[in-house]
N, C-alpha and C positions, 0 to 999 in steps of 0.2 A: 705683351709689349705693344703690340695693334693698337688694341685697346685704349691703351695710356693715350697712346698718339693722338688718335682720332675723339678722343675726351677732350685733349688739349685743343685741338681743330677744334671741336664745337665750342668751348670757351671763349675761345679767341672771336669768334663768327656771331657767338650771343654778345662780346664785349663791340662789336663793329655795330649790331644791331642798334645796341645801347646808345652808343656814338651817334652813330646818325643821324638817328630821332632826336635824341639831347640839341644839335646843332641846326636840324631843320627845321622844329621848333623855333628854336631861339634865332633862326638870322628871320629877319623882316620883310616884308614884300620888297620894300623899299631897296633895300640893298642887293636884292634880287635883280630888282629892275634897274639898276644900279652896274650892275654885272653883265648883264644884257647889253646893255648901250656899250659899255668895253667890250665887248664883242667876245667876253674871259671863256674860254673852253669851259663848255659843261653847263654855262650860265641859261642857253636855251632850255633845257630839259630842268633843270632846276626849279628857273621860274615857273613852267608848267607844275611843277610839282605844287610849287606857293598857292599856285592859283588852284590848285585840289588838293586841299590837303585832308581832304575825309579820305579821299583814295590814296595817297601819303602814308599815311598813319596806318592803316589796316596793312596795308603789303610789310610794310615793315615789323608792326606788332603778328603778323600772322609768319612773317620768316623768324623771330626772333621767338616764337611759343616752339615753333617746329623745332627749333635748334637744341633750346630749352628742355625740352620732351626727352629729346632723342642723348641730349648730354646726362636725362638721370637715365636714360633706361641702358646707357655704358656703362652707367659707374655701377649699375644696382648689376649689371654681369660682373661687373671686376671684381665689385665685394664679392659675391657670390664665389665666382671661382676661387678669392682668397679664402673667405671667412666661411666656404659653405652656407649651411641652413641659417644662420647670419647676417649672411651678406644683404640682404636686403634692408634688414634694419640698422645694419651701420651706415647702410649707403645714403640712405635718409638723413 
């Protein structure tokens, strides 16, 4: 039951990854600096991000492999427990 849990956890955390990136990507410098002048919570750090976004993109693609990693190597236990000598090739 752990297990399931904490599979679920790491889905959700690779699905936040996904997010992210998807949205950091796509908003603009512009509307960044946009955000900033409204003074919008978060907008400082944000726009630092726009303005690096080699350093952006690696922290996030490097948290979102780690998540990834760690999501098959639950699932390739779960099968295992279930399916035995198996379990690895279902969990695939």
């Amino acid at each position: 039951v752990t297990g399931f849990i904490l599979l679920v956890v790491l889905l959700f955390l690779s699905a936040f990854f996904s997010a992210s990136e998807t949205a950091l990507i796509a908003l603009s410098k512009g509307r960044a600096k946009a955000l900033l002048k409204e003074r919008r919570r978060g907008a400082r750090a944000l726009y630092v991000l726009k303005n690096q976004p080699q350093r952006m993109l690696i922290a996030i693609l490097i948290g979102n492999n780690v998540v990834n990693i760690s999501a098959a190597a639950i699932a390739t236990m779960i099968a295992t427990e279930l399916f035995g000598a198996m379990g690895p090739g279902i969990a695939v």
